[in-house]
VEXROMI-333536 format. One line per field, with one value per residue (C-alpha): residue number from 1; residue in three letters; y, x, z. Coordinates in steps of 0.001 Angstrom, whole numbers, m for minus. Each point is the difference from the previous one (the first is absolute). Example, Ala and Ser with C-alpha at 12.3 -4.5 7.8 and 13.67 -1.06 7.14 Angstrom:
BEGIN
num: [1, 2]
residu: [ALA, SER]
yy: [m4500, 3440]
xx: [12300, 1370]
zz: [7800, m660]
This chain:
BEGIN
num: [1, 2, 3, 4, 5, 6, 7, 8, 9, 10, 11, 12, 13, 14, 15, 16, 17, 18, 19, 20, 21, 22, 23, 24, 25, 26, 27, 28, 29, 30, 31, 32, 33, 34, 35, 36, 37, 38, 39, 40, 41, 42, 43, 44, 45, 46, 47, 48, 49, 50, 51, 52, 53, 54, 55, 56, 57, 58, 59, 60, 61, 62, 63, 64, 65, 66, 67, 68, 69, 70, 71, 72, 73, 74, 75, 76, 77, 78, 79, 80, 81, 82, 83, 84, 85, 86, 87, 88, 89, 90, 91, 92, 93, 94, 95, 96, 97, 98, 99, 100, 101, 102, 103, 104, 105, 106, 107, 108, 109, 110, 111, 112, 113, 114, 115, 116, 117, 118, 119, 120, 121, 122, 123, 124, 125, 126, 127, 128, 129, 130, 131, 132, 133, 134, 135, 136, 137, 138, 139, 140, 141, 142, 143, 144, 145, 146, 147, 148, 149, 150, 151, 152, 153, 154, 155, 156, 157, 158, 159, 160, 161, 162, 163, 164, 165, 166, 167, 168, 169, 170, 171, 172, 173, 174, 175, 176, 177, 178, 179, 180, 181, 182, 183, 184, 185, 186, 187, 188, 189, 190, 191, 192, 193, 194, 195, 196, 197, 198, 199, 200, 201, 202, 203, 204, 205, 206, 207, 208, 209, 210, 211, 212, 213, 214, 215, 216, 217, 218, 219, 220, 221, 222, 223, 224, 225, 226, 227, 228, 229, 230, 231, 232, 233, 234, 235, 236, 237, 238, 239, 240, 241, 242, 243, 244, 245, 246, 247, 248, 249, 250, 251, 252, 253, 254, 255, 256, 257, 258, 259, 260, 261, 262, 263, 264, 265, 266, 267, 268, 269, 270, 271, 272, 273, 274, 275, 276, 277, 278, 279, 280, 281, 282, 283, 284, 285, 286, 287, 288, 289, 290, 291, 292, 293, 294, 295, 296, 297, 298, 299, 300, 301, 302, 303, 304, 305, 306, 307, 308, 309, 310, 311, 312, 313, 314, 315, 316, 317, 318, 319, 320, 321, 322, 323, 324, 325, 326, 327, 328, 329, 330, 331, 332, 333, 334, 335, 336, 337, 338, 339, 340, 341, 342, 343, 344, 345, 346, 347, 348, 349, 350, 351, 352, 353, 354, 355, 356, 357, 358, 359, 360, 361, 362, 363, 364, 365, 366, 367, 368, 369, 370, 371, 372, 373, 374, 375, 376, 377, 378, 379, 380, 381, 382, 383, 384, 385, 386, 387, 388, 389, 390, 391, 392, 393, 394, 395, 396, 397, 398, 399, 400, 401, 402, 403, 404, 405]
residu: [UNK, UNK, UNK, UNK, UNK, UNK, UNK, UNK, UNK, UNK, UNK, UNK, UNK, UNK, UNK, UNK, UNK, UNK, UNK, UNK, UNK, UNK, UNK, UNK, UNK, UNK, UNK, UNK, UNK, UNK, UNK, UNK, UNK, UNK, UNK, UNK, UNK, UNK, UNK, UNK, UNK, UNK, UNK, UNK, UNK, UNK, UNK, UNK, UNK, UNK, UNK, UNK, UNK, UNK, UNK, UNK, UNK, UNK, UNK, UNK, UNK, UNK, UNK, UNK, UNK, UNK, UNK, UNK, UNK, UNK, UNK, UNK, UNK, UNK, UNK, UNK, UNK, UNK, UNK, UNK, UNK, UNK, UNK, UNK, UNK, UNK, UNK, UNK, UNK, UNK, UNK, UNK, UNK, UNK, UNK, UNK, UNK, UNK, UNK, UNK, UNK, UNK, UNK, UNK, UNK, UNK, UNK, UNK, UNK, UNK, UNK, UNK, UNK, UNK, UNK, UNK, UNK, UNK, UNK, UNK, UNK, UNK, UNK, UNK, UNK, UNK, UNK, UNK, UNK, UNK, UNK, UNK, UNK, UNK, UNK, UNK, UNK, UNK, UNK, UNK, UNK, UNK, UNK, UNK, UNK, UNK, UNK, UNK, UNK, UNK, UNK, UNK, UNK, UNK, UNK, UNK, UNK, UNK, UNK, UNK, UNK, UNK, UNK, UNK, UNK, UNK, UNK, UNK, UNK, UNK, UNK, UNK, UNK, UNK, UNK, UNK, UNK, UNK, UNK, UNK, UNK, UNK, UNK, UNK, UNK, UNK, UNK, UNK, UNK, UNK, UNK, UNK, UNK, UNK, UNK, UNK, UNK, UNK, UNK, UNK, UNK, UNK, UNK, UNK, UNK, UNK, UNK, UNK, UNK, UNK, UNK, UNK, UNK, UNK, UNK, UNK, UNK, UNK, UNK, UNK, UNK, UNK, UNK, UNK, UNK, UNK, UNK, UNK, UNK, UNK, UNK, UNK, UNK, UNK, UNK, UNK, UNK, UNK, UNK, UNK, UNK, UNK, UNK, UNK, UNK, UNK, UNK, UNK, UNK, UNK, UNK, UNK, UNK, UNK, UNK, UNK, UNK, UNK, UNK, UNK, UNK, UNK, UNK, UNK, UNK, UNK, UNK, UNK, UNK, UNK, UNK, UNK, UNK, UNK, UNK, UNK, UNK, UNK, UNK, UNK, UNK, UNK, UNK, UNK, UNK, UNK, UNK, UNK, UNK, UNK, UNK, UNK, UNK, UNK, UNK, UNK, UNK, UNK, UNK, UNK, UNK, UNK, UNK, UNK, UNK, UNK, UNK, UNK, UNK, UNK, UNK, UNK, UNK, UNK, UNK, UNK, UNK, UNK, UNK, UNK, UNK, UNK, UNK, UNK, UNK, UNK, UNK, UNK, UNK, UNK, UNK, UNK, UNK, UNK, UNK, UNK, UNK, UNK, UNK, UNK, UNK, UNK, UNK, UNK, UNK, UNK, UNK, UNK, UNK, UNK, UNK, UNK, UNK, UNK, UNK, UNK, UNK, UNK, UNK, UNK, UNK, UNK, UNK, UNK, UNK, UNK, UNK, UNK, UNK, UNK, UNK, UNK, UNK, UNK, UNK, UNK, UNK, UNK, UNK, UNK, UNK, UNK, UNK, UNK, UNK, UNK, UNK, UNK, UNK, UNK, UNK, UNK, UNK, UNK, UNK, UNK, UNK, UNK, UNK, UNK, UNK, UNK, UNK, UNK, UNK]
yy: [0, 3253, 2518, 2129, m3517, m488, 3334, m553, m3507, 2456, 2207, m1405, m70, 3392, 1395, m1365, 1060, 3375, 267, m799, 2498, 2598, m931, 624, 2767, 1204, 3460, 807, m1793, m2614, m2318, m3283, m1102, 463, m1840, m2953, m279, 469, m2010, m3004, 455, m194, m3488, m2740, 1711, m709, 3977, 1535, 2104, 2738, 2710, 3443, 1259, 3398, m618, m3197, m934, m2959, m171, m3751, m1260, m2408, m2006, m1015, m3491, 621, 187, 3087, 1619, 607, 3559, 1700, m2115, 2666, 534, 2227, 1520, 187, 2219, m109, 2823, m1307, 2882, 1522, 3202, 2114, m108, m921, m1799, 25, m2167, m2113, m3203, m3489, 202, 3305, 1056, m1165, 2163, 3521, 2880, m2262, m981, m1355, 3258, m414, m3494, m897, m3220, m1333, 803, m2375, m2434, 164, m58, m3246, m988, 788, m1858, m3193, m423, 981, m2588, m2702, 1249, 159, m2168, 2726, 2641, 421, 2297, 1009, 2174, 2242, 491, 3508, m378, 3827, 1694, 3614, 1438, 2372, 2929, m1961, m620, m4219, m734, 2662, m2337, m2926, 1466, 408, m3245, m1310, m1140, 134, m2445, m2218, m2602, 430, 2044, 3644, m49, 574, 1171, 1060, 347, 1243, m669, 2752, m680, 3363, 390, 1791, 1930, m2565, m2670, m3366, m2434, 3082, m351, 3530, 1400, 1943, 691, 2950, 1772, m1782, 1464, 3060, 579, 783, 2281, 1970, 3332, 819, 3493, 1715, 3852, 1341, 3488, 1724, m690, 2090, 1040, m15, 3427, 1278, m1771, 2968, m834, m3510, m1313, m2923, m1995, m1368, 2251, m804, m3894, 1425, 1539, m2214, m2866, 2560, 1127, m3910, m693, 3154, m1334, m3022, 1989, 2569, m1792, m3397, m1077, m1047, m2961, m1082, 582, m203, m764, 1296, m481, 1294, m2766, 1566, 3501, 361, 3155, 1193, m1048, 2491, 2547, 3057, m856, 586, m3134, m110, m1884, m1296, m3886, m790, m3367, m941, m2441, 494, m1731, 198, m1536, 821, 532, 3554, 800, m1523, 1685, 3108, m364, m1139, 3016, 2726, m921, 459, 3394, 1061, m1064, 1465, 3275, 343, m513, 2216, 2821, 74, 317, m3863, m2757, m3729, m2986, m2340, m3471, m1258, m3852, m1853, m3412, m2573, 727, 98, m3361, m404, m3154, m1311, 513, m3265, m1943, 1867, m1398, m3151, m394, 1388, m2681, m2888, 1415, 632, m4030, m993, 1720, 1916, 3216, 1346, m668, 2981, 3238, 2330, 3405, 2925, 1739, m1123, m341, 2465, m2669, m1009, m2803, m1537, m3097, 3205, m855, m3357, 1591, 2103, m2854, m2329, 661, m932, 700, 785, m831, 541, m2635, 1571, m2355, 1921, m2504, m1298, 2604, 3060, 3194, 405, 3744, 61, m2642, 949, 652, m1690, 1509, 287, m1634, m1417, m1274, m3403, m2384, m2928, m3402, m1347, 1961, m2425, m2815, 2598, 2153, m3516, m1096, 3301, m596, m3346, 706, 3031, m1959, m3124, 2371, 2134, m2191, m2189, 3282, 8, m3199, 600, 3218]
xx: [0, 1061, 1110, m3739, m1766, 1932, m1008, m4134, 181, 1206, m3008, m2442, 2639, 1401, m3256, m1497, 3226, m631, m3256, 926, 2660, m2982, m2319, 2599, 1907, 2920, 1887, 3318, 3187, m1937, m1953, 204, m3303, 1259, 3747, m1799, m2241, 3233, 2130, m2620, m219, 3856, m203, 1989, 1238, 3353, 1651, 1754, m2076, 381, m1966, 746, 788, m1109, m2808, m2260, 1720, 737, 3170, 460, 2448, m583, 3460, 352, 1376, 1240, 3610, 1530, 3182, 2978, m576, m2208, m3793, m2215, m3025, m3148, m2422, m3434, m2046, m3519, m1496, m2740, m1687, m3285, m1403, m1970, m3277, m3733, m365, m3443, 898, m3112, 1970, m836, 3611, m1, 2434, m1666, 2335, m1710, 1826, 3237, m486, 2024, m534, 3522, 18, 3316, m2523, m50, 3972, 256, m2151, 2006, 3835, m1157, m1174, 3128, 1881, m2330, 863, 3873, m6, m1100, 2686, 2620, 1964, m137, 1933, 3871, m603, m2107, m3458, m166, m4230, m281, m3358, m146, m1991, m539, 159, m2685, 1650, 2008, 3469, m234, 2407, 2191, m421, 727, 3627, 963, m803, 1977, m2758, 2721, 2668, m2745, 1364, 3676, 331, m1117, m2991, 1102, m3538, m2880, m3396, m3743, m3152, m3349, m3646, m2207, m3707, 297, 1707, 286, m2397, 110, 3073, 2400, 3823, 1335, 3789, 2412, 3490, 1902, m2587, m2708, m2032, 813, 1731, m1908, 293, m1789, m226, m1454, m845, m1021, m729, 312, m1831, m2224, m3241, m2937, m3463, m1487, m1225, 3266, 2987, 2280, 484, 1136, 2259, m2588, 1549, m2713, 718, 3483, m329, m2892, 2929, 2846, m2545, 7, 3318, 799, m1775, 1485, 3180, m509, m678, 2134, 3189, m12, 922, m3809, 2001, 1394, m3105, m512, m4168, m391, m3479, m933, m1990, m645, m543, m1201, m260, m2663, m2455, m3284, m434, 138, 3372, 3550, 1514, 4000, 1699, m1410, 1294, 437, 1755, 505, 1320, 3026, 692, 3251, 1425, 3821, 2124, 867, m3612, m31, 2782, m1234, m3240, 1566, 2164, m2815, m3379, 1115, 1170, m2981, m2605, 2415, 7, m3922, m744, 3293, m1577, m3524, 1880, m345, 2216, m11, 1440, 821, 1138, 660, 267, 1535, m1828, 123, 2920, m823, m701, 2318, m143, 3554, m157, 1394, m2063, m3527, 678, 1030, m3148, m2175, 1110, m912, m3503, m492, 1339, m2327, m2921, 150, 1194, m3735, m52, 2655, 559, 2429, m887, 313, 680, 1037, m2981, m144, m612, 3035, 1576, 2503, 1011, 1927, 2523, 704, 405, 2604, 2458, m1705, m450, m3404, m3336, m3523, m2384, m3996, m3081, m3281, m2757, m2825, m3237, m883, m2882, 980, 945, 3818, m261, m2933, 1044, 737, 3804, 2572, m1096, m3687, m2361, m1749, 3217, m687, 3055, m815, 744, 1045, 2982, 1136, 1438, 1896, 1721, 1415, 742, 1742, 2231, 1176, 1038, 2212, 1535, 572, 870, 2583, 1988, 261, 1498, 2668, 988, 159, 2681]
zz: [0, m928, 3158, m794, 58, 3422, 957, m1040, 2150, 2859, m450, 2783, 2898, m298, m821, 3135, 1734, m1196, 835, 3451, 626, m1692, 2857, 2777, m737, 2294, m26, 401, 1052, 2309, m1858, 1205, m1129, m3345, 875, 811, m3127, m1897, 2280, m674, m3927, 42, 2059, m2066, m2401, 1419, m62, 2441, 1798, 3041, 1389, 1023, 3659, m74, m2345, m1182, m3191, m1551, m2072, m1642, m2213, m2612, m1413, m3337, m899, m3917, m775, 210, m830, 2637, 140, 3084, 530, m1433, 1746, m1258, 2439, m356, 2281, 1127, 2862, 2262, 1640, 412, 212, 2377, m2487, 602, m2706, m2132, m2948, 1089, m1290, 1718, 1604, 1422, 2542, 3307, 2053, 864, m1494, m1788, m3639, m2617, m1991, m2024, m1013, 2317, 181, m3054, m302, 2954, m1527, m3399, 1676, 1906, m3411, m1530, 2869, m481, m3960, 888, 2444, m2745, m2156, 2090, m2643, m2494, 2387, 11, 3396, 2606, m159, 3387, 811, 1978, 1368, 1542, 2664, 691, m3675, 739, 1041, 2634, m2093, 680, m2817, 1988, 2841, m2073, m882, 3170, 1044, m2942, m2587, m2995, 1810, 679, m2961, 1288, m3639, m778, m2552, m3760, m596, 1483, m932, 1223, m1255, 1023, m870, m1262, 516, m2715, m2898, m2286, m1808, 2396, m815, m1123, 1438, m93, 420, m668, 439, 1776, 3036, 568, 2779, 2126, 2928, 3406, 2510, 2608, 853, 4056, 581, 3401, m150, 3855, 454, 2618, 1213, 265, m560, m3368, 96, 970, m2892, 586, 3545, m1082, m2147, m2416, m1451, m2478, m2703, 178, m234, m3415, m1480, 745, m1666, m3190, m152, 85, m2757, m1851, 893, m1621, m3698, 38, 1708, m1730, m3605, m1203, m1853, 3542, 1957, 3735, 1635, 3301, 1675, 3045, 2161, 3189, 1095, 3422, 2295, 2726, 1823, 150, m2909, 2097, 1673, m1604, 725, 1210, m2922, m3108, m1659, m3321, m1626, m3716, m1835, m2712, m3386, m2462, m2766, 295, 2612, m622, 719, 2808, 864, m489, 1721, 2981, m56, m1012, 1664, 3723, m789, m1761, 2672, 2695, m2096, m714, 4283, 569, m2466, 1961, 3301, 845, 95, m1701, 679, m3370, 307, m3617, m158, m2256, m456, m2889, m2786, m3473, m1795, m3087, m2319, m952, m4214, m393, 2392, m1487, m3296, 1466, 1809, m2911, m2159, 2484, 310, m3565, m1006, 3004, m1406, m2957, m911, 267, 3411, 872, 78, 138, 2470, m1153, 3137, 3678, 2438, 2805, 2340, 1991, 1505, 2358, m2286, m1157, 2607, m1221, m3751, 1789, 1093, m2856, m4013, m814, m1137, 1545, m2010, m71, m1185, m228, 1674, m1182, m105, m3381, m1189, 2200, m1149, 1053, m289, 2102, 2737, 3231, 508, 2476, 3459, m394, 1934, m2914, m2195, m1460, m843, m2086, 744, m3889, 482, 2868, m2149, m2521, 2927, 1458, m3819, m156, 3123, m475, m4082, 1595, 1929, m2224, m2769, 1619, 2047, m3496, m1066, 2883, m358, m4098, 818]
């Protein structure tokens, strides 16, 4: 049987496996619900496996039994997150998160579901591998930097030999028609950071601003100036998206309240503009509150780096997708997602790709579906047996490639 026919036979066990870790969603870097689900699909497989100290991971290593050269054992790394997010979710679908206010909103599910997959047909082919596929099953990607974690605790010398190659796969809710692998070399999704702002003034009576110091208008204009900012400081070909998400300040609508809170979240494409915004936005709040006789306080953040596909390892990986299921099946983006992401860090230390498959349902509009994030995103199922396809032909293909150099 071919490695998709492998992959179909799989489709009822990592289905219901996904379905399961959809009903009891976890957050964060503690999700041992979802350690043991995974820890029980990996059961006699025979890899290596270990999980993290500081955070519920599982790491497991999978040895290859083909002959190899005498040069280094190459291992690839294939990386799956696991995490949940803090959504209510109102998909209305018979396996709905049963977990009040967590939901599987991002589809770290089904990549869980599909890098167990992957595992399960490497495992069978073990015979075909000259090296050793690492399995970073990853907590905590949701704003809480668990591949971070998973450095430190020394994910990439978990085979005894640094990855040659490492790749991720994402599900969309939308943007593309169901079935659709998209790429692309160079950036690939932003960088992340936040910006924390806290304007101290004066309180007072409403009737009486001049014998106060308000600092509501300030924290107006500071969120307008940082939008002008954004337009009239930054190359529109190298674009930065800031968003302000919270603005809070006061507590009855005849008092002047003492400070005013604001908090916003960053996203580049190059490091000079990151750089640069770093550099310029603390000044400019501190400026606008210093003009109106106030003061601010801005802590700028730096979170998730920029995530850059290796050139060489994009095309590599395009090819094995397109020979796996037809050129039709992928496309190339036009443009890196503003989205970011802390597989970043392992592109950092690691050349490889991060790649997208669209699991729009069959008959949906994709450019009407609900996005990543919302409440009411969809992920479909068929896509299952083609993400762990996917894995497993990375894998087989580009350790054949080590072995062949």
């Amino acid at each position: 049987m071919s490695l998709r026919d492998d992959a179909s036979a799989l489709a009822p066990d990592i289905t219901d496996l996904r379905h399961r870790l959809h009903q009891e969603p976890e957050i964060g870097l503690d999700l041992p619900r979802t350690q043991e689900k995974v820890l029980a699909a990996l059961e006699g497989l025979g890899l290596e496996i270990t999980t993290g100290t500081d955070t519920t991971s599982v790491t497991a290593v999978l040895r290859g039994t083909a002959a190899q050269g005498s040069g280094p054992r190459p291992t690839v790394l294939l990386r799956g997150d696991m995490d949940g997010l803090p959504v209510q979710e109102k998909t209305g679908v018979p396996f709905a998160s049963q977990i009040d206010g967590a939901m599987h909103a991002c589809g770290h599910d089904l990549h869980t579901a599909m890098l167990v997959g992957g595992a399960q047909l490497l495992a069978a082919r073990r015979d075909q591998l000259p090296g050793d596929v690492l399995f970073m099953f990853q907590p905590g990607e949701e704003g809480f930097d668990g591949a971070g974690v998973m450095l430190r605790e020394g994910v990439l010398q978990a085979s005894g030999s640094h990855p040659q190659a490492a790749y991720g796969l994402h599900v969309m809710s939308a943007m593309a028609q169901g079935g659709t692998f998209l790429s692309r070399a160079g950036a690939t999704m932003s960088s992340s950071d936040a910006l924390v702002v806290t304007i101290h003034g004066a309180g007072g009576h409403g009737s009486a601003p001049y014998a106060a110091k308000d600092p509501v208008p300030v924290a107006a204009e500071i969120v307008t100036a940082l939008q002008a900012m954004v337009t009239r400081q930054f190359d529109v070909f190298d674009p930065v998206v800031l968003t302000v998400g919270v603005l809070r300040a006061g507590t009855k609508r005849n008092v002047i309240p003492e400070s005013a809170h604001l908090e916003a979240t960053i996203r580049s494409f190059s490091a000079a503009a990151k750089r640069k915004l770093k550099a310029s936005i603390p000044t400019l709040v501190e400026s606008i509150a210093a003009a109106h006789g106030l003061w601010a306080t801005a802590e700028y953040i730096e979170e998730y780096p920029l995530t850059v596909s290796d050139a060489a390892e994009t095309s590599f990986a395009q090819s094995s997708v397109q020979e796996l299921f037809g050129q039709q099946r992928h496309q190339v983006l036009a443009n890196p997602l503003a989205g970011s992401e802390d597989f970043s860090r392992v592109l950092e230390q690691v050349p490889g790709s991060f790649l997208f498959l669209s699991a729009v349902p069959e008959g949906s509009d994709h450019e009407q579906a609900a996005y990543n994030h919302s409440p009411y995103a969809i992920f479909d199922d068929a896509v299952l047996p083609d993400g762990a396809a996917t894995y497993a032909r990375l894998a087989i293909d580009r350790l054949a490639l080590a072995a062949s150099n």
